[in-house]
N, C-alpha and C positions, 0 to 999 in steps of 0.2 A: 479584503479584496475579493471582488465578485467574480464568477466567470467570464464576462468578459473583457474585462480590465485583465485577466490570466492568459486571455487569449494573445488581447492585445501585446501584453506583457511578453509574451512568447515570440509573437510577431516582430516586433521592433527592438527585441534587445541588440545592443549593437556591440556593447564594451566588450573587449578583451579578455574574461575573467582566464586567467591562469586556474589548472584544473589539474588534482594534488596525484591521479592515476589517470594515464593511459596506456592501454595495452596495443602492442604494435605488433601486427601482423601482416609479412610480407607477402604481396597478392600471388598464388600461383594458380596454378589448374584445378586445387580443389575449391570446392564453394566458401564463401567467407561468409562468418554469420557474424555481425557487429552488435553488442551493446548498449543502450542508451541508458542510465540510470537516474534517478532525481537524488536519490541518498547516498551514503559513501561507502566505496571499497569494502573497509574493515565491514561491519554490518550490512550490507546486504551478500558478503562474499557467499553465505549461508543458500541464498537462493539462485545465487550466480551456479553453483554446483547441486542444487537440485536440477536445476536445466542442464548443465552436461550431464547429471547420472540419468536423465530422460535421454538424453542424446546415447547416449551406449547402449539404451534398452534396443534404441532402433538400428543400433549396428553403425555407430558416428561415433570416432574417438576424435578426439580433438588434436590437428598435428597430424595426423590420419586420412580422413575422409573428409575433413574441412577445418578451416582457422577459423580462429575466434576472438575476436578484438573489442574491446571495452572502454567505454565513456561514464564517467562519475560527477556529476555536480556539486554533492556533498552537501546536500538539502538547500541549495541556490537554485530556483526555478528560472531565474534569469541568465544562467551558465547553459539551460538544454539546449536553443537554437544555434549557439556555436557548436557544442558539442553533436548537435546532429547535421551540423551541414558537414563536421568533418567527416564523420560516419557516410555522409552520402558523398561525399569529394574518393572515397576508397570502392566505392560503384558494390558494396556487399549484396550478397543475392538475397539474403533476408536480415533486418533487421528486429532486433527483441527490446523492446521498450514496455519495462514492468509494468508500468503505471498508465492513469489518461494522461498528466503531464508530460513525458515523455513522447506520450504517441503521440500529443497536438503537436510538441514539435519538429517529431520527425515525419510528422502526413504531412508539415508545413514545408519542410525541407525534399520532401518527393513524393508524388504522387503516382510512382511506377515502381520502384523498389519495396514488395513487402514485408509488410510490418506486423507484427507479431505481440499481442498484449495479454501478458499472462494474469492481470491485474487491472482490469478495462473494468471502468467504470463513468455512467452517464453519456455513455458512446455514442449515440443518439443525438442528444442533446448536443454535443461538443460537432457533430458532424461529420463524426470520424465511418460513421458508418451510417446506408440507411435502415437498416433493422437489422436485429439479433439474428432471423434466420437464413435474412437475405443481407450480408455486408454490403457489397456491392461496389466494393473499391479495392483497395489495396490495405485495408486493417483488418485484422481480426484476433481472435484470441480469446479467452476464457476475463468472467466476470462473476467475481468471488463477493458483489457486493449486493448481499441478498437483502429484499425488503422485507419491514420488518424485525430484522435483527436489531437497529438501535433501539427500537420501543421495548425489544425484550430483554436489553440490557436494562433497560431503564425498571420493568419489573425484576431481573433480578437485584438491584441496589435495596430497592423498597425489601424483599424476600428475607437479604441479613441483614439489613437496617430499617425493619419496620416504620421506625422513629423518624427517618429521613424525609424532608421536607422542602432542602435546599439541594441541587443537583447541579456541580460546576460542569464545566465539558472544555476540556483544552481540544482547542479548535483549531484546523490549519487552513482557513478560507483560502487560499490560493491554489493550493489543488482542490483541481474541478470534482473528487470523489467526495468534496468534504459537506459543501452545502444543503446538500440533499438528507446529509445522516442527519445534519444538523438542526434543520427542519422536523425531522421526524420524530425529532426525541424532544422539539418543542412542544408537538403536536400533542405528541405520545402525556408530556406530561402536565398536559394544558388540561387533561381530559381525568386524571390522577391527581390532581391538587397537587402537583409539585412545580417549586417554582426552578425554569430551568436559566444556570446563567453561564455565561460562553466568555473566554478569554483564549484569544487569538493567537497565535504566534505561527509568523510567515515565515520566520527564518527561525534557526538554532539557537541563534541570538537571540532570539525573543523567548528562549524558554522559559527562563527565570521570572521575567517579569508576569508572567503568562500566570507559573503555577502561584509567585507570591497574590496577585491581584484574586483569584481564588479563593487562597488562602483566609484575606482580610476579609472578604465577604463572607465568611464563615458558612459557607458551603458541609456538608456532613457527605458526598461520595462526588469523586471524580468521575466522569466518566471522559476516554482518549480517543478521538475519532480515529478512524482507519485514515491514514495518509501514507504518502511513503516517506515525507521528513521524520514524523514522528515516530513510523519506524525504528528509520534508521539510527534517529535518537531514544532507543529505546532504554539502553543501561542508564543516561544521565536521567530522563525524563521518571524512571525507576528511584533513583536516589534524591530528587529533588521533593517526591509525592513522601516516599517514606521521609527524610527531616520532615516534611509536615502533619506525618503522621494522621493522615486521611487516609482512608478505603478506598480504590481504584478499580474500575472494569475495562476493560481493552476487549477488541476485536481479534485479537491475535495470540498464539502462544506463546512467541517470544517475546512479550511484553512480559509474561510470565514467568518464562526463564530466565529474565534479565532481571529481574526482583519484584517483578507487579504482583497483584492480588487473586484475580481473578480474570480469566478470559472466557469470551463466546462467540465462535464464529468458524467460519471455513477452516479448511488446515490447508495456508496459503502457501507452504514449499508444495503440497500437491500440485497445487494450480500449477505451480512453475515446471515439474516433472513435466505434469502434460503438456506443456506448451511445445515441447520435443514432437511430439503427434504432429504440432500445424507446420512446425519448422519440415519435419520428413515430405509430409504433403505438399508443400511449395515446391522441394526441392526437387520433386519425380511429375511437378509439371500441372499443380492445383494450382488455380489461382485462388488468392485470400477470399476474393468476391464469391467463390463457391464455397468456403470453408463457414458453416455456422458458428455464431459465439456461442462456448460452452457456459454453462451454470453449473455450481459443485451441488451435491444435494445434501451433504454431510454439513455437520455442525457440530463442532467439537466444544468441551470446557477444560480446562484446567485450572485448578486451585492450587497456589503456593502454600502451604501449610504453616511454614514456619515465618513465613508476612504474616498470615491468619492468627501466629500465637504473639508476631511483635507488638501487633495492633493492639489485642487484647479481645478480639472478636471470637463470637461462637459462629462459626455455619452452620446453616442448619439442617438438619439428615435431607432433606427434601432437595438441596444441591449437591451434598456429598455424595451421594448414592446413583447423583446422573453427572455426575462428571468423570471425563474421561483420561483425565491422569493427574493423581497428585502427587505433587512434588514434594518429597519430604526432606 
């Protein structure tokens, strides 16, 4: 599924999906800040509370100096525009929507209530904003999706798998974050002789078939785009790669903490800390349209040590020595 078949998809969902958390907050005088999620409750709760512990830095407890109300899709992208019209039916003074899916369909649902992306990616493109330093609407927020980083995943596969030739990539085309990485690591390994190959999975559902179809193509490294289903499905998507007993790199550390191999990228609870910054700044009277999208400039690894010794791999001092936490 492309972007705009995502768009569209966002645009005209109409059914009913029954939705497994909502948090209910009664409107009073202090500001209400609502959340919009694409993944579920349990797993993302991790970054729902890096954003309140940024809220307390700025002197917001929650219950306190404002409510906070929550919406979960549970990795159904066709569950956001109900879930965000309810979010705008409660008239919240800012809304936080992790991801682009989310913000396309809560900028589709209001175009005066702002919105807040600790996790914006391809912003541009999707229309949510007209540039990084000029928003110019009502979205803004930090964009953890640095270029670059897929093709340097794709060198580190080669790094402890010299030998590697084949490079699967579970793929989530329906978030608009996903196409672009996916691109990159074609490109990246068009130019490496390595041949790159993609199995898709749009929903949770589709995991299985996803990593087995991989599997059959005998693939020698995984590599797990940045989304927010695949996130959120991060423990199963963790036990499905180890039964196959393949080497995995991810964009994230709790890919890592949930049993994956190796990670390279931003350290995305910060992104979400900070996003307390743009929420403070609306609420004393910024508008989003003045607030620039942030870029993180850090770039973290971490290696699981003890995946490292199920596999039966060596790494090699030349990643050990620049990674910055292993897990033993």
């Amino acid at each position: 599924m492309r972007r705009r078949e995502f768009i569209t998809l966002l645009c005209c969902a109409a059914t009913a999906w029954p939705h497994s958390s909502v948090g209910q907050a009664p409107r009073t005088t202090r500001p209400l800040v609502g959340w919009v999620s694409g993944g579920g409750r349990t797993a993302s709760w991790t970054f729902v509370e890096a954003f309140l512990e940024g809220m307390r830095d700025f002197g917001y407890v929650e219950g306190k100096q404002f409510d906070f109300t929550h919406r979960f899709a549970d990795g159904y992208v066709e569950r956001l525009p109900m879930l965000a019209d309810e979010l705008v039916r409660l008239n919240p003074s800012v809304i936080v929507a992790p991801g682009s899916g989310p913000a396309v369909a809560a900028r589709k649902a209001t175009a005066t209530i702002p919105i807040v992306a600790p996790a914006l990616g391809d912003a541009v493109h999707l229309g949510l904003i007209a540039s990084e330093a000029r928003p110019g609407g009502n979205v803004t927020g930090i964009s953890p999706y640095v270029p670059g980083l897929p093709a340097k995943q794709l060198e580190f596969a080669r790094e402890f798998l010299p030998s590697a030739g084949s490079i699967g990539v579970l793929a989530n085309l329906v978030d608009p974050k996903a196409p672009p990485q996916l691109q990159e690591l074609r490109d990246a390994g068009q130019k490496m002789g390595i041949i790159v190959v993609a199995a898709e999975a749009d929903t949770p559902g589709d995991l299985d078939n996803a990593v087995q179809s991989l599997v059959s193509q005998r693939i020698d490294v995984i590599i797990v785009l940045q989304t927010s289903m695949l996130l959120s499905e991060r423990k199963r998507i963790a036990a499905l790669i180890a039964a196959a007993r393949i080497p995995a790199i991810y964009g994230y550390r709790q890919h890592v903490e949930s049993g994956g191999l190796i990670s390279y990228g931003v350290d995305l609870r910060a992104c979400f800390t900070r996003a307390a910054y743009f929420v403070d700044k609306i609420l004393h009277g910024v508008p989003p349209a003045n607030l620039p999208v942030e870029f993180p400039t850090k770039l973290e690894m971490v290696i699981n040590l003890p995946v490292v010794k199920a596999l039966g791999l060596t790494i090699p001092n030349s990643l050990l020595v620049r990674a910055d936490t292993l897990i033993e």
